[in-house]
GUGUNU-906473 format. One line per field, with one value per residue (C-alpha): x, y, z; residue in three letters. Coordinates in nm, 3 decimals. Example, Ala and Ser with C-alpha at 12.3 -4.5 7.8 and 13.67 -1.06 7.14 Angstrom:
BEGIN
xx <- (1.230	1.367)
yy <- (-0.450	-0.106)
zz <- (0.780	0.714)
residuo <- (ALA	SER)
END
This chain:
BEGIN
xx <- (-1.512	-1.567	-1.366	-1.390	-1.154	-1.280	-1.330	-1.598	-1.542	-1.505	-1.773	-1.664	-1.617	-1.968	-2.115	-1.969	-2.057	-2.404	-2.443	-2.290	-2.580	-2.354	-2.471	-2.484	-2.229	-1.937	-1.681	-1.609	-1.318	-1.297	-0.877	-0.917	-1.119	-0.974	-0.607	-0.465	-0.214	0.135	-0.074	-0.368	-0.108	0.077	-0.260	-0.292	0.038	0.004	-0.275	-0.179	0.194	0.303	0.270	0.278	-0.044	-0.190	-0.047	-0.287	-0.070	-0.389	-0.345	-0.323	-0.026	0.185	0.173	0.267	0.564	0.674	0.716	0.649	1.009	1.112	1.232	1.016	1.095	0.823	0.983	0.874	0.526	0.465	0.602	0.393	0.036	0.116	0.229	-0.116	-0.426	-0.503	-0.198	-0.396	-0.567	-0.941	-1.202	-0.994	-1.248	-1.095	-1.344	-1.270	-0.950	-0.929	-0.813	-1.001	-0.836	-0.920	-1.257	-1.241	-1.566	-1.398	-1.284	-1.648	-1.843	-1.588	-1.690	-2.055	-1.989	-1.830	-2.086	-2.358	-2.210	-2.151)
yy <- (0.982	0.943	1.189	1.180	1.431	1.491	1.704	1.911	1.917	1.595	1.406	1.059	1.189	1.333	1.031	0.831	1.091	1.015	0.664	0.642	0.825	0.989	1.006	1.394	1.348	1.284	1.568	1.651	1.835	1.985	1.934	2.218	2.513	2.365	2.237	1.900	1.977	1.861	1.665	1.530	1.390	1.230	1.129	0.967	0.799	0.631	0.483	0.394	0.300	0.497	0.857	0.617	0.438	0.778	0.957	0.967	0.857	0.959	1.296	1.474	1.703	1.385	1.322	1.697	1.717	1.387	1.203	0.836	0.846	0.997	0.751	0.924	0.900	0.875	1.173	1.312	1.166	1.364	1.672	1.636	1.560	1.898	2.084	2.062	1.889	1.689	1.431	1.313	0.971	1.072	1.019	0.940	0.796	0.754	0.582	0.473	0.434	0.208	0.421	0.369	0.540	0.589	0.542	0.133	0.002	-0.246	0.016	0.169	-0.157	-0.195	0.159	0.120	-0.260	-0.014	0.212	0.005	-0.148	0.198)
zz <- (2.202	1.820	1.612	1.248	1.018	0.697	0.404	0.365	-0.052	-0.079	-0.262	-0.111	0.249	0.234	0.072	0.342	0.629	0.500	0.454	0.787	0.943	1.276	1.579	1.749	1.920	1.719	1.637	1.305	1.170	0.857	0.741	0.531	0.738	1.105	0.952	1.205	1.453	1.528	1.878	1.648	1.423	1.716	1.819	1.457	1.431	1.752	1.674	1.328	1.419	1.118	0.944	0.645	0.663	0.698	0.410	0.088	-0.249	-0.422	-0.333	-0.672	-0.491	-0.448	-0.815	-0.899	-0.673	-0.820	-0.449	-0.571	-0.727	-0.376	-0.151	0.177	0.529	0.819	0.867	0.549	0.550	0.878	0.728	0.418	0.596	0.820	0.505	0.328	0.439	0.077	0.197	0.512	0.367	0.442	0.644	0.947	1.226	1.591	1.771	2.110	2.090	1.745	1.403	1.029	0.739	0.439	0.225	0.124	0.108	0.440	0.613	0.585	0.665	0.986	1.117	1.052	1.267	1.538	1.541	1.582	1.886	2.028)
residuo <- (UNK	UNK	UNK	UNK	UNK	UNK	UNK	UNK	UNK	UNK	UNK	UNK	UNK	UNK	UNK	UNK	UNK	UNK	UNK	UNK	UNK	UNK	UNK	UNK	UNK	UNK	UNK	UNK	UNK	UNK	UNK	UNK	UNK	UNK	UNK	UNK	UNK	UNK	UNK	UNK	UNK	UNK	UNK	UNK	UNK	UNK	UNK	UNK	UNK	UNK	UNK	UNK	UNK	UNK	UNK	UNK	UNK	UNK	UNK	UNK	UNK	UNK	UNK	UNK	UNK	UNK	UNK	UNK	UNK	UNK	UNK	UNK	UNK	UNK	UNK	UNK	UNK	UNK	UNK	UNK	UNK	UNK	UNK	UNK	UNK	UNK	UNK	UNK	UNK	UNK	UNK	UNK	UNK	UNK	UNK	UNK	UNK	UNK	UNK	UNK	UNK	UNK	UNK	UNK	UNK	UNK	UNK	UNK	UNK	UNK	UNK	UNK	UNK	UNK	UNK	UNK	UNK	UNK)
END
């Protein structure tokens, strides 16, 4: 199953969506009209051995609440990323079993590589 979580007012998530050119039968969730839950973010972290590598320090939130002079926990990344969708690091693509986060232009090129071979 291919999975992607997204934002649907996101300029760069629907750029990528696009160039990407998804097959029908890949789920999308929108973070902000269908929030993640507690089991997708387990799902997440498993994958990604860390709430960490999924937590966006772009997020314009993060800078407001002053967290980058926070020392943060995984504890508190997982927290975070529940509390409000803009801390989830986006697109997030599970595809069979492998995690991409995050809109790099590798990250990209890797899931177009993966998708082709699907």
């Amino acid at each position: 199953m291919t999975k992607v979580y997204y934002l649907k007012t996101c300029s760069t998530c629907s750029r990528i969506l696009k160039e990407l050119d998804l097959p029908s039968n890949v789920v999308l969730q929108d973070i902000k009209s269908d929030p993640i839950t507690p089991q997708q973010l387990e799902e997440m972290r498993a994958l990604s051995e860390s709430y960490e590598a999924l937590f966006s320090k772009r997020a314009t939130l993060y800078k407001t609440m002053d967290l980058k002079n926070k020392s943060l926990t995984e504890k508190d990344y997982k927290h975070y990323i529940l509390e409000h969708y803009t801390f989830l690091s986006r697109p997030v693509f599970i595809i069979n079993k492998a995690i991409y986060i995050g809109n790099s232009k590798k990250n990209v090129e890797a899931v177009k590589h993966v998708l082709n071979e699907v």
